[in-house]
C-alpha positions as CSV (number, residue, x, y, z in Angstrom):
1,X,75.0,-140.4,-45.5
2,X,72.5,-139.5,-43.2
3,X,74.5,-137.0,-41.7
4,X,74.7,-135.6,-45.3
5,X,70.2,-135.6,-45.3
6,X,69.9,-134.1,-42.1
7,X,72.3,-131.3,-43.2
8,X,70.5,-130.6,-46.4
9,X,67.5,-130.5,-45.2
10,X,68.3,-127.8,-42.2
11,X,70.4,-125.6,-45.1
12,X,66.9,-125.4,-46.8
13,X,64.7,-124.1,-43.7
14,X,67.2,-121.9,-43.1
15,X,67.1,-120.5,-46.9
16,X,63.1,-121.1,-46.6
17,X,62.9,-118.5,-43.2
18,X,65.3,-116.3,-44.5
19,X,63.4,-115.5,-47.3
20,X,60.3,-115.2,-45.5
21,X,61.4,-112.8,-43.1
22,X,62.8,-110.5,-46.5
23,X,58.9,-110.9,-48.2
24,X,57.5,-109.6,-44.8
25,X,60.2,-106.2,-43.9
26,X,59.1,-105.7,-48.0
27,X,55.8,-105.4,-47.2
28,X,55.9,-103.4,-44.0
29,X,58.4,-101.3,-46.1
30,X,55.5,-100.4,-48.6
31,X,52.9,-100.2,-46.3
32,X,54.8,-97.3,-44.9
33,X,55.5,-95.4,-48.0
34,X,51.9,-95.9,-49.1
35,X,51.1,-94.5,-45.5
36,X,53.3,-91.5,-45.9
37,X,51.5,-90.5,-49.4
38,X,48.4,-90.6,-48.1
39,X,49.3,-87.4,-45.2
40,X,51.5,-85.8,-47.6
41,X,48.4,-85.5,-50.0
42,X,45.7,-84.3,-47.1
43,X,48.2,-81.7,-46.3
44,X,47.9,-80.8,-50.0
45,X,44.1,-80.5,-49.4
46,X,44.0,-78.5,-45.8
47,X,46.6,-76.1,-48.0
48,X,44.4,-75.8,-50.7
49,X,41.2,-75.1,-49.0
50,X,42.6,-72.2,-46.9
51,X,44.1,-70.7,-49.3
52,X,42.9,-66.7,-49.3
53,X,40.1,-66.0,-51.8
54,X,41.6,-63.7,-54.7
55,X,40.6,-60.0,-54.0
56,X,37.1,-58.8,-56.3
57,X,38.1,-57.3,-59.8
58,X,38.2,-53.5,-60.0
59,X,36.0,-53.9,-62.8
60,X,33.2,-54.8,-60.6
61,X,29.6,-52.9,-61.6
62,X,28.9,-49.8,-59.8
63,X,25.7,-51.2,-58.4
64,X,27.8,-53.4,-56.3
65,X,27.3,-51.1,-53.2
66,X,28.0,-52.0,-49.2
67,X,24.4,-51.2,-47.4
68,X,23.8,-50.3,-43.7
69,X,27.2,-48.0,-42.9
70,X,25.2,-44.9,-44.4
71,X,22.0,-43.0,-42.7
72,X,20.3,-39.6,-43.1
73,X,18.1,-37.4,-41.4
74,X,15.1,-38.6,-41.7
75,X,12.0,-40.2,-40.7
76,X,12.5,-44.5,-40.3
77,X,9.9,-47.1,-40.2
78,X,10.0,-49.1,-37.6
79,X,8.7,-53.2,-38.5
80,X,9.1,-56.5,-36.5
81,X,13.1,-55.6,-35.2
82,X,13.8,-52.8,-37.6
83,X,15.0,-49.8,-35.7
84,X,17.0,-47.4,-36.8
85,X,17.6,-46.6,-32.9
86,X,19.5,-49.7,-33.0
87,X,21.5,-49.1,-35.9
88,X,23.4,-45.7,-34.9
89,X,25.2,-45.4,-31.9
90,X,28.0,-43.5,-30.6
91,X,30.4,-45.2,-32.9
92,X,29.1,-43.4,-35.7
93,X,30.0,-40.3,-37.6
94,X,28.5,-37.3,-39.0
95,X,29.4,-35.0,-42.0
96,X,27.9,-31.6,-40.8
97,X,27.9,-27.7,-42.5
98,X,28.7,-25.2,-39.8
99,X,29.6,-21.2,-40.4
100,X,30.2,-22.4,-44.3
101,X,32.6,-25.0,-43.9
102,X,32.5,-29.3,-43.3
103,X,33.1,-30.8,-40.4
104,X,33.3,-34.7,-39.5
105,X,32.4,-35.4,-35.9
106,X,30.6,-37.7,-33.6
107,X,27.4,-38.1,-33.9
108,X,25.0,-35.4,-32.1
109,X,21.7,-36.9,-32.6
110,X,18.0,-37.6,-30.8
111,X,15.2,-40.1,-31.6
112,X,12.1,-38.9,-32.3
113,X,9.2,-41.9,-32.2
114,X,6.2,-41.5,-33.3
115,X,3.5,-43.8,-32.6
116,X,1.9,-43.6,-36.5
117,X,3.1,-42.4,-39.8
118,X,0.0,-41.1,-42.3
119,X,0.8,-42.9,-45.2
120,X,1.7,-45.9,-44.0
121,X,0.5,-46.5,-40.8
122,X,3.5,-47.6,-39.5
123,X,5.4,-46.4,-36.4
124,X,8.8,-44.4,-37.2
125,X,11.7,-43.5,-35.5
126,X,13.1,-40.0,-37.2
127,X,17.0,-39.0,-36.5
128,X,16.9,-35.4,-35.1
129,X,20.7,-34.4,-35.7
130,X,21.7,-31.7,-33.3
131,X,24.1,-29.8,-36.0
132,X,22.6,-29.1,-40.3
133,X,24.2,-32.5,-40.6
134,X,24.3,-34.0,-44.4
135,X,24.9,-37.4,-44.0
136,X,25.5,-40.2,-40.8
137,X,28.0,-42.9,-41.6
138,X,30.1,-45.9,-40.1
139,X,32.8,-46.2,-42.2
140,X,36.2,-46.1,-40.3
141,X,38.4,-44.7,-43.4
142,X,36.5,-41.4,-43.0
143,X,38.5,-39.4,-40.4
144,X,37.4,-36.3,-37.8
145,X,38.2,-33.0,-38.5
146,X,37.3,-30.1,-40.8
147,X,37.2,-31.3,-44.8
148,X,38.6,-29.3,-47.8
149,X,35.6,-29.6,-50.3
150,X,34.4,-28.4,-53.6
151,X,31.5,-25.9,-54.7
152,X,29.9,-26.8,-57.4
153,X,28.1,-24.8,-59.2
154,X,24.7,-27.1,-59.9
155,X,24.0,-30.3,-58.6
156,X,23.1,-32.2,-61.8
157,X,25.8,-32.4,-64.2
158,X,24.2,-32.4,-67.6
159,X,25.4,-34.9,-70.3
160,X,25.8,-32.0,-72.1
161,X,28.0,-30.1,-69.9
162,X,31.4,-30.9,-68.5
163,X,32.5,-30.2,-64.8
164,X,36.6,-29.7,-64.3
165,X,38.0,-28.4,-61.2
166,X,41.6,-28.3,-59.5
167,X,42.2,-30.0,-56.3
168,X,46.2,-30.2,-54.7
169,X,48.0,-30.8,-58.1
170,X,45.3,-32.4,-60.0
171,X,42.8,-31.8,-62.2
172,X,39.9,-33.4,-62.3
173,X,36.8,-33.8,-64.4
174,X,33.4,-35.3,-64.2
175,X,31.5,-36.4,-67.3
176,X,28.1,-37.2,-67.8
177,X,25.8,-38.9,-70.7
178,X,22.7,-40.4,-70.9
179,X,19.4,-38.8,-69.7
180,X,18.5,-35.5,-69.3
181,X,16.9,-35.0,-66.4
182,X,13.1,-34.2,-65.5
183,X,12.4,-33.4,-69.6
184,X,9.1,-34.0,-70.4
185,X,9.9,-37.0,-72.8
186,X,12.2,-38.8,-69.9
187,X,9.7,-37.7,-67.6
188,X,7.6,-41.5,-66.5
189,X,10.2,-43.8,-68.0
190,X,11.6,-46.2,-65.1
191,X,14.3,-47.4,-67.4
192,X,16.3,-44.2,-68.6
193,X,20.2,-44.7,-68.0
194,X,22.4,-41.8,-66.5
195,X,26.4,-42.1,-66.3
196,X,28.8,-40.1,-64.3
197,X,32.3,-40.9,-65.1
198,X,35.4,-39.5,-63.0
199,X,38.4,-38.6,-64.7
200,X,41.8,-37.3,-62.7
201,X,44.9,-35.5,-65.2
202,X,43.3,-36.5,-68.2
203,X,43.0,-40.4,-66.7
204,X,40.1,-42.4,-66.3
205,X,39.7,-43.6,-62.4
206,X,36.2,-44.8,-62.2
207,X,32.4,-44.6,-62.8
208,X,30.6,-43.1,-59.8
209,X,26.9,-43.3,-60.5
210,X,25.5,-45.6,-63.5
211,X,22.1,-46.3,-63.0
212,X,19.0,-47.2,-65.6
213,X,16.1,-46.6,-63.0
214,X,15.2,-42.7,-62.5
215,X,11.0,-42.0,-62.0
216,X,10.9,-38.2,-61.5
217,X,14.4,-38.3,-59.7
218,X,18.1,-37.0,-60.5
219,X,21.5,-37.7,-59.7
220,X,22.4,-34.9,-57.8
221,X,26.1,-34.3,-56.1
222,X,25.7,-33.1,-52.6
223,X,29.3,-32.8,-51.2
224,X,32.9,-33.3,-52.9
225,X,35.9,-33.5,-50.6
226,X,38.7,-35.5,-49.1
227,X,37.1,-37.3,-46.4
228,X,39.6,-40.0,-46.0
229,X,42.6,-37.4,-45.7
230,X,44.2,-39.3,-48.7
231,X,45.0,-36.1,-50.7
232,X,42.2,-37.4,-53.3
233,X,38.5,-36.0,-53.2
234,X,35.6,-38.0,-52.4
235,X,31.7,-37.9,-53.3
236,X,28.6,-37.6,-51.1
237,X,26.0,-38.1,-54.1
238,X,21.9,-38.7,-53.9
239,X,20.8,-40.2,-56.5
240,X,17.3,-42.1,-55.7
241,X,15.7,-44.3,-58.4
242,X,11.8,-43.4,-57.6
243,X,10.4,-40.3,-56.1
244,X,9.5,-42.3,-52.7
245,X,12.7,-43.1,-52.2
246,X,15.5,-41.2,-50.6
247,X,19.2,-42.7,-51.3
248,X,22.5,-41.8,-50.4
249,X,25.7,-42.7,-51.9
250,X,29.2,-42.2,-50.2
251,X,32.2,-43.2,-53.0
252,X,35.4,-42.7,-51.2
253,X,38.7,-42.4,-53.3
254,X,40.1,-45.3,-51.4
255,X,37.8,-47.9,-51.3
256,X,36.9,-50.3,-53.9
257,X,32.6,-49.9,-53.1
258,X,30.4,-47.8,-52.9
259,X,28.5,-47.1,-49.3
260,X,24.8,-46.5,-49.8
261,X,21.7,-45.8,-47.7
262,X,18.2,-45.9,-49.0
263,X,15.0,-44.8,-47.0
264,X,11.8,-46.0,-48.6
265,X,8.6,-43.4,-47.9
266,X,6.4,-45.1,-50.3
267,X,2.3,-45.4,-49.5
C-alpha cells in the first residue's frame, strides 16, 4: 500500500514538470514571433522612408525658374561675399554671335572692378566677354558647337500677331495675349499680365513666359535655336519685370524649368 502512495505521488511530479516545461517552450515560442514582427515592420519603415520622391508635375507654374546657372554681360555689385568673380569660372559656357552665326564655347571673359558704382555706391565687378557674347550659362545639357537658330522678325510678339516658323519637320507657333506693350494706358501699371504660349504641329507643348509684373519693360525674344542638339528649338528670352532690372531667361526644350538670371541696377 505504500508502495502504491509513493508511486502515485512520483506519477504526478512527473505530469506536474512535464507540463511546466510545455508552458515555458510556449512562451519562448511567442516571444520569438512577437520578436520577428517587430524587425519585419522597421524594415517596412526604413523601405518607406527611402523611397524616391515622385518627380514635380509638368503642370508646374512658369515662375518656377532654377537661379544662378545664367549670367550676362554686365556690371555686378559686389556686397558682403557676393561676387560674381566667384560665380563664373572655366566651367562655364557662352552663347556668342560671330560673322552672323551662334556659337557655344567656353567662356572668354575678364573682370573688370571698380571700386564705386554712382548710383549705388557699391563696388562692382562687370563681365568683359572677349567675343559679342549674348548670354553666360552653366547648364550641362547645352552642348559646344555652332547652333541652327531662328530670325525673327521683331522681338515682341504682339497678342495681336501670330509668329509660325519651320524648323526640321515641324512647325511651330508662338502665341501671345495679354498686354500690349509700352501703350500709354499699360504704361505705369506693375500688374499687367503678358503670355507667350508655344505650340509645335498644331500641339500645345508649353507656356514660356507668363508674367503679371511689367513697369516700362517687355518680353522680348533674343535667340531661338537648338542648343541642346535635341532636334527641338530652344529660347534665350529677356523679359525683366521693372526697368532697373535686367533678366534673362534660358527655356530649353528638354528640361522641365526654366534657367533665369536677374541683375538688379536699381538706386
Amino acid at each position: 500500500m505504500a508502495y502504491l502512495k509513493f508511486s502515485i505521488k512520483l506519477l504526478l511530479l512527473v505530469i506536474v514538470f512535464s507540463a511546466c516545461q510545455n508552458k515555458a517552450a510556449n512562451s519562448s515560442s511567442k516571444k520569438q514571433l512577437v520578436s520577428v514582427d517587430t524587425s519585419v515592420s522597421v524594415q517596412q519603415k526604413q523601405v518607406q522612408a527611402t523611397q524616391p520622391v515622385a518627380a514635380i508635375s509638368a503642370s508646374t507654374p512658369t515662375d518656377s525658374m532654377i537661379d544662378g546657372h545664367v549670367l550676362i554681360p554686365f556690371a555686378y555689385r559686389v556686397w558682403d561675399d557676393n561676387h560674381v568673380s566667384k560665380v563664373i569660372n572655366s566651367n562655364w559656357m557662352e552663347l556668342h554671335r560671330k560673322n552672323g552665326k551662334y556659337h557655344v564655347a567656353k567662356a572668354q571673359y575678364s573682370i573688370v572692378y571698380a571700386k564705386e558704382e554712382p548710383c549705388s555706391g557699391l563696388p562692382t565687378e562687370t563681365i568683359n566677354p572677349k567675343n559679342d557674347v549674348l548670354v553666360f550659362c552653366n547648364i550641362p545639357a547645352i552642348q559646344a558647337g555652332a547652333v541652327d537658330s531662328i530670325a525673327f522678325p521683331s522681338k515682341i510678339i504682339s497678342p495681336k500677331k501670330v509668329f509660325e516658323f519651320n524648323y526640321k519637320d515641324d512647325r511651330y507657333k508662338l502665341v501671345a495675349s495679354g498686354i500690349e506693350f509700352y501703350k500709354d494706358e499699360n504704361q505705369d501699371n506693375p500688374n499687367t499680365k503678358y503670355t507667350l504660349k508655344l505650340f509645335v504641329n498644331g500641339q500645345y507643348i508649353r507656356t514660356l513666359i507668363d508674367q503679371s509684373a511689367y513697369h516700362d519693360t517687355a518680353t522680348e525674344l533674343e535667340f531661338i535655336g537648338d542648343l541642346d542638339r535635341d532636334g527641338k528649338l530652344d529660347f534665350v528670352i529677356a523679359s525683366p519685370r521693372d526697368y532697373e532690372e535686367s533678366r534673362t531667361i534660358i527655356i530649353l526644350s528638354t528640361q522641365q524649368y526654366p534657367f533665369v538670371g536677374t541683375v538688379q541696377f536699381d538706386c
